[in-house]
C-alpha positions, 0 to 999 in steps of 0.5 A: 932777162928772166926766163919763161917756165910754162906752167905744170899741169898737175895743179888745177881745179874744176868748178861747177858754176851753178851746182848747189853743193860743188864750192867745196874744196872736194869736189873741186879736185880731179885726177885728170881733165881731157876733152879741152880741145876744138877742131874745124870741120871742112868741106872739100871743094873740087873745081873743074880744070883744077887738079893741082889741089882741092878747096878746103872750106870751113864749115863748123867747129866740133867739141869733144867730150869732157871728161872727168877722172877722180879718185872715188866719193860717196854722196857727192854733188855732182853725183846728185847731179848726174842723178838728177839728169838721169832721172830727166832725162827720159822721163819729165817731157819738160826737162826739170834739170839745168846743164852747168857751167864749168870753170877749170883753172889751172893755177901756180904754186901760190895757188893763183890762176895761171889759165882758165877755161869756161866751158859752157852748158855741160851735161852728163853723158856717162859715169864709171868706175874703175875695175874691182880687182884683189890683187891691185893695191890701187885707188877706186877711179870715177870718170864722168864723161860730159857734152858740152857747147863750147869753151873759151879761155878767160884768162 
C-alpha cells in the first residue's frame, strides 16, 4: 500500500489572471501567501426558558485580507497595477481600474499542479517595504496587501 506524503508548502506560484504583464515567470513567484482563509459569521439566539445553551446561526462568510510577500522588483506589472488603482481610486468617479482574478498553485517537484485556489475580484489595499537597516545582511521584502471577494479550491 503506498503512503500518503502531503504536500510541501514551500513550491507554489501566484498568477494575476487578467494583468497585462503578469505571465512572466517573475512575477509569478512570491516568498510567502497568507489570507487563504474563510470563517462563518454567527448569531446568537436566546430562547426563553432555554438556559442549558444558546442557538448559533449562521449568517455569512467573512475573507481575510491576502497578502502577498516577495523579495523587492523595480518596474514591475503588479506595481503598475497597484498604481494604476491608487491613481483611481479617488480621483475618476468612474473607475477606469479592473480588480483581478488570482490564481495560486501549489505545485510538486515535476512542477504539476497539486492544488489550486482562484481568488476572486482582488484589489490592492496596501504596499511596503521591509525596514532599511546597515547592520542587516537580509533581502528587501515587498508586501502587498489585497481585498478580495472570495476563493475556491479548483483543484
Amino acid at each position: 500500500m503506498p503512503a500518503y506524503y502531503p504536500p510541501a508548502s514551500f513550491h507554489f506560484k501566484v498568477e494575476f489572471l487578467g494583468v497585462s504583464g503578469m505571465s512572466g515567470d517573475t512575477e509569478q513567484r512570491f516568498q510567502e501567501v497568507s489570507g487563504l482563509s474563510v470563517e462563518v459569521e454567527t448569531e446568537e439566539l436566546r430562547e426563553g426558558g432555554e438556559n442549558r445553551f444558546v442557538y448559533k446561526l449562521p449568517k455569512r462568510a467573512k475573507y481575510p485580507n491576502l497578502v502577498l510577500k516577495r523579495g523587492l522588483l523595480t518596474n514591475t506589472a503588479i506595481l503598475n497595477w497597484f498604481k494604476s488603482a491608487m491613481n483611481t481610486y479617488f480621483t475618476v468617479p468612474v473607475y477606469d481600474f479592473k480588480p483581478a482574478d488570482i490564481l495560486i498553485t501549489l505545485m510538486d517537484e515535476t512542477e504539476s499542479g497539486v492544488a489550486a485556489w482562484k481568488v476572486y475580484q482582488a484589489y490592492p489595499l496596501k504596499w511596503s517595504s521591509s525596514d532599511f537597516r546597515a547592520s542587516d545582511n537580509s533581502v528587501v521584502i515587498e508586501t502587498i496587501e489585497l481585498a478580495y471577494q472570495y476563493f475556491e479550491r479548483t483543484l
